[in-house]
N, C-alpha and C positions, 0 to 999 in steps of 0.2 A: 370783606373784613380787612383791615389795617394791616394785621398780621399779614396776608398775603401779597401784601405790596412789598413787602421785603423778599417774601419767598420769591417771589418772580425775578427780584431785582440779583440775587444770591443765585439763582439757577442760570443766571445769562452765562454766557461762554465768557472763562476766566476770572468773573468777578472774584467770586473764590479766595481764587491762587494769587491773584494781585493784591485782595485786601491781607490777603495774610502777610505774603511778602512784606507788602508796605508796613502792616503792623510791627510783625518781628523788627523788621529795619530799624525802627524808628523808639524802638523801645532804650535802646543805649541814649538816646536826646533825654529822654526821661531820668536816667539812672544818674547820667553823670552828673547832676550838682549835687549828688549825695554820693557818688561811688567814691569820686576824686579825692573829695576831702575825708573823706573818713580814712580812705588808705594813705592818704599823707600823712593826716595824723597818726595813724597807727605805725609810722615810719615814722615817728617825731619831728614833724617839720611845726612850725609853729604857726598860728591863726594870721600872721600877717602876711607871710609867704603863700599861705593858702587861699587868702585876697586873693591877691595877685594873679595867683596860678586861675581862680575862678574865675576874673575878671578877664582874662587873658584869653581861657576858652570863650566867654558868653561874647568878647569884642571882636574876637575872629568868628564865629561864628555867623555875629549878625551882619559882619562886613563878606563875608564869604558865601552866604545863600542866596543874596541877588547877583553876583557874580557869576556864582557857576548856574541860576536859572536861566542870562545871557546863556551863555555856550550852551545851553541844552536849546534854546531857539532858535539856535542856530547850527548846529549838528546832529542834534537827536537826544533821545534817552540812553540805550546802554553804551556808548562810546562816552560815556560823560557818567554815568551809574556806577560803571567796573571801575573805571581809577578811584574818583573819588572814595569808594568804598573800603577799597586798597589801602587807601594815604590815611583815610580815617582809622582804620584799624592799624597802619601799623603807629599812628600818635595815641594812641591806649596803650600800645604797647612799648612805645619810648618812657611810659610813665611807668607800664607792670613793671617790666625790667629793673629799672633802676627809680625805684619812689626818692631813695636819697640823694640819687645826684639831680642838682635843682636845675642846669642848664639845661638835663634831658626832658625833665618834667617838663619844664619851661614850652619847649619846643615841642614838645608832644600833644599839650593843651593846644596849641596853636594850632597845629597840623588837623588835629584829630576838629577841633570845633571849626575848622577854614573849608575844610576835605567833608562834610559831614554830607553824605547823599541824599540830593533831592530827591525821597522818594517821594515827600508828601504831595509837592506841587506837582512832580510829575505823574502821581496817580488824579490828580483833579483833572487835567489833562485831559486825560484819556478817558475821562468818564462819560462825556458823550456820546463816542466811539461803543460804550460798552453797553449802556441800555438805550430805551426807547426815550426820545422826550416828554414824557409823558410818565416817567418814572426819573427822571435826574434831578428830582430835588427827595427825593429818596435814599438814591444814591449819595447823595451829598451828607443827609443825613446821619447816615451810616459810617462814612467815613469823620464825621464831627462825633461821633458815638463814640467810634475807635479811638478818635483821638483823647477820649475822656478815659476812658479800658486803661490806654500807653501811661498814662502820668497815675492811674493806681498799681499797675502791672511793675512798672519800671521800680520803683521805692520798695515796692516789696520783693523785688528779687534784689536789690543791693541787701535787703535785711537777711535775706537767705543765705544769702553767699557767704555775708559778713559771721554769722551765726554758723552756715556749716563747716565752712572752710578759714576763712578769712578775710578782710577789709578788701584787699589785693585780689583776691578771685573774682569781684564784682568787676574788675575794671577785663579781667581774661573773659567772662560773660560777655562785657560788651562787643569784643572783638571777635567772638561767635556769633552774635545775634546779627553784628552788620554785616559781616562776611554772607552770612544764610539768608536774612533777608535779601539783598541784593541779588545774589544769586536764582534766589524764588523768582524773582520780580522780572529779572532780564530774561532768562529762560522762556518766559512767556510770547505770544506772539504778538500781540498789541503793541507792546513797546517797539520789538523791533520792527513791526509795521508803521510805526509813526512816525510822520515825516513833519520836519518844521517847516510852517508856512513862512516865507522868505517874501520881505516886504524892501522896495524898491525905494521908499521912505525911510529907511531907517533913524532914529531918533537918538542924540546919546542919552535922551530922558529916559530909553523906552518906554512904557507903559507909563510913566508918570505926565507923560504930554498929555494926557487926558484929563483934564482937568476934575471932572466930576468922578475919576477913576482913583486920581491920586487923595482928592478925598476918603471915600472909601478905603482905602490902604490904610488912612493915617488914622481916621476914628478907631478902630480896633484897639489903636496903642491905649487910646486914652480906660479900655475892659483892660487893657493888660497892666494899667497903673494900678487898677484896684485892687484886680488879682493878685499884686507883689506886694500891696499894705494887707490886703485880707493873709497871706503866707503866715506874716512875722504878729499879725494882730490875735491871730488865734492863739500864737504862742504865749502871747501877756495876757491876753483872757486864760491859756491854763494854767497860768502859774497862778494865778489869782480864784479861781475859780473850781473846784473837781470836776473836771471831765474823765470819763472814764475812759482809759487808752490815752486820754491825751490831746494834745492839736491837733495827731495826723488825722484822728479820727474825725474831727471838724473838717479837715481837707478832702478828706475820704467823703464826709456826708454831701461837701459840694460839688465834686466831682461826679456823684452817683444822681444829686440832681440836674445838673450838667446830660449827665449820659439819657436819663431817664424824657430831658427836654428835647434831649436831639430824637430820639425813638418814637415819640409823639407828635413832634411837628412832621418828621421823617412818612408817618401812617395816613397822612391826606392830603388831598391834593389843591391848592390855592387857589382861587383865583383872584385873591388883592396882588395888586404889582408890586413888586418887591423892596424899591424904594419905599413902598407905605408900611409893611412887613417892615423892613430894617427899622424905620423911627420906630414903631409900636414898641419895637422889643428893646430898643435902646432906653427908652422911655420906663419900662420894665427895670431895665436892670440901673438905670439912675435913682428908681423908686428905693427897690431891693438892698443896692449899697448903701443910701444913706441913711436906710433905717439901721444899719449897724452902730451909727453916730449913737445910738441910747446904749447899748452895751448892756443890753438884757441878762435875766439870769438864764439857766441853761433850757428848759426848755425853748424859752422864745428864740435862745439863741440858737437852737439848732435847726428851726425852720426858717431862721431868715439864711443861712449860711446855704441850706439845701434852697433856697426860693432866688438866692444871688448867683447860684448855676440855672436854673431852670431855662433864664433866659436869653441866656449864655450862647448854648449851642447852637440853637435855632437859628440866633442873631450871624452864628458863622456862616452856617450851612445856606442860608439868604445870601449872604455874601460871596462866598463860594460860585454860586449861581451865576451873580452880579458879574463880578470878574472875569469871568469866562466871557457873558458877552460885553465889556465894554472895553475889555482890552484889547489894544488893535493890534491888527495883522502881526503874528508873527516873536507877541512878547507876552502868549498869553502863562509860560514856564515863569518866565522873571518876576512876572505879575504877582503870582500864587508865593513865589521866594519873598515877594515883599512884603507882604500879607504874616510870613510867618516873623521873618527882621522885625518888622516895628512893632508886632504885637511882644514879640520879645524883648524888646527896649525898653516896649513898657513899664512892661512888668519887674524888669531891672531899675529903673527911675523910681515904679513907686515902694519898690523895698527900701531902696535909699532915702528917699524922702520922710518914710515913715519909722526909719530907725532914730533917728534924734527924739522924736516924738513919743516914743515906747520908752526910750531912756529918759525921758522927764516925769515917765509915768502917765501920761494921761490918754485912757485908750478911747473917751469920747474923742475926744481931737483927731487920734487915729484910728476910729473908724469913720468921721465924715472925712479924713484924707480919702478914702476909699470912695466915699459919697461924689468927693472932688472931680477923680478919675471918670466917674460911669458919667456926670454929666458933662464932660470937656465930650464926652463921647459924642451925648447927645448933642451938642452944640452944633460940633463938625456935621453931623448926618443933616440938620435943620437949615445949616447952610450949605451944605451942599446937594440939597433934595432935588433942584432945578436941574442938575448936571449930572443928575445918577436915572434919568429916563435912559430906558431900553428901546430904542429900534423897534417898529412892530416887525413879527417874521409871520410867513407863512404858517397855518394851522399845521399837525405833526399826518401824516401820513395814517388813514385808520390800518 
């Protein structure tokens, strides 16, 4: 049964404790484009400062995660997990402290998004290490699951805080959640059993000398463009439209089919190669975004919103895989860091892009922006299908 591929995968030594780690860790990534700004403004800073200050964490951020996934291929996980965690929490906390003084803010967004601990790439890592091969695209799964949980968990504990306590409490959460996670995650023995493969080629590409690698890296951006026009697109469908709850709730519906894609592909086992897997589902989610282009009323709209995640996760959790073997020797931390940068870029480019477009009003136009992004997707995967082959390896050990 499906169900038991999880279970098995869940009972292995430390899975556990590492998925949790990594989850907690990683829930502050979540919180902060809503914690930040609400407690600025709730300290009176004004919308254009608060630009800046977002702008300032998401650019340090995506300049800072292929950076320190170098130094983790080259030193290790917790020697590179404890500072960074460190540095992260205390730039949440150059902003608790003082929301009004703007050079601290300034400098805390910076630190706090530069510093922010690779725990994601460094649990994909180690995923081979933890179960059998024969259960790691399960694993993968699983972890594309979590990572759909983090971006509903995250929003709704900034609403929490903001509601129990204060705007300001959200951001002293974050700096418990990273501190705890990190701590979960190092304490374990895998991590500090893992040693970086140390390659006598070194590249200053790294992992991007792979031509049919560096692909794959960079298709993702083009899901993360749609994902930044679908954001701000639900929001002009709700203001035009009754939804009940609102946008989040549309964000919420895609995410849960997001989560519900990855638990599914996650429950059996492949055997198409995964290059054919990746276009399939690209091809999916090129479908899925530009049926948004009609801007349906709300039932239709709710199944294409839950149908433009479905094929989401899968599409990572393939990729996840992919990465692992096509990255070479020795940069497969940096790999997984780049993976998360450009998908993040993305998604930064296509908010931008589809805000002039919301402001002229017209949400066909911005939902085939969204339509735009899922097929740049597909483009890149269709050209680069000859250069994303796998190595055959030996069958797995019964």
């Amino acid at each position: 049964m499906p169900v038991l591929v999880y279970r098995r995968v869940i009972h292995r030594p430390y899975v556990l404790r590492l998925l949790l780690g990594s989850f907690v860790g990683r829930i502050p990534v979540a919180m902060a484009a809503i914690a930040i700004p609400l407690a600025l403004r709730d300290a009176g800073a004004d919308y254009a400062f608060i630009g800046s200050v977002a702008g300032a964490y998401a650019l340090s951020s995506a300049i800072g995660s292929p950076l320190i996934g170098r130094v983790v291929d080259r030193i290790g996980q917790p020697r590179v997990l404890v500072p960074t965690g460190l540095l992260s929490a205390i730039g949440f906390l150059l902003i608790a402290v003082a929301p009004e003084q703007r050079w601290s803010v300034l400098l805390g967004a910076v630190v706090a998004g530069a510093a922010m601990p690779p725990l994601e790439p460094c649990l994909r890592v180690l995923w081979p290490d933890l179960v059998r091969r024969e259960e790691l695209e399960s694993a993968y799964a699983m972890d594309s699951a979590a990572q759909e949980l983090i971006f509903i968990v995250g929003p709704l504990a900034v609403t929490a805080s903001a509601a129990l306590v204060a705007p300001i409490a959200a951001l002293w959460v974050q700096i418990a959640l990273t501190l705890g996670g990190v701590a979960v995650f190092v304490a374990a023995d895998p991590p500090r059993r893992w040693r970086p493969e140390h390659d006598a080629r070194r590249h200053w590409l790294g992992p991007l000398r792979h031509p049919g690698l560096a692909i794959l890296l960079v298709a993702p951006a083009g899901v993360g463009y749609a994902i930044g026009t679908l954001n701000l697109l639900v929001i002009g469908y709700a203001e035009r439209t009754p939804v009940p709850g609102g946008a989040p709730v549309l964000l919420a519906l895609n995410a849960t089919g997001a989560l519900l894609g990855a638990l599914a592909y996650g429950a059996f086992r492949w055997s198409m190669e995964p290059r054919r897997r990746i276009l399939l589902l690209a091809c999916g989610l090129a479908v899925s975004y530009s049926l948004l282009a009609i801007v349906p009323g709300l039932p239709l709209m709710v199944v294409l919103v839950v149908l433009t995640g479905v094929c989401l996760a899968p599409m990572l959790t393939v990729a996840f895989g992919l990465i692992g073997q096509l990255a070479p020797r020795g940069t497969t931390t940096e790999a997984f860091a780049w993976l998360v940068t450009l998908f993040t870029a993305g998604t930064s480019v296509g908010a931008a892009a589809v805000g002039p477009i919301l402001d002229a009003g017209d949400l066909h136009l911005a939902g085939a922006n969204a339509g735009l992004g899922a097929a740049g997707c597909l483009l890149l995967v269709v050209a680069g299908y000859r250069l994303m082959r796998v190595p055959a390896v030996d069958p797995a050990p019964s």
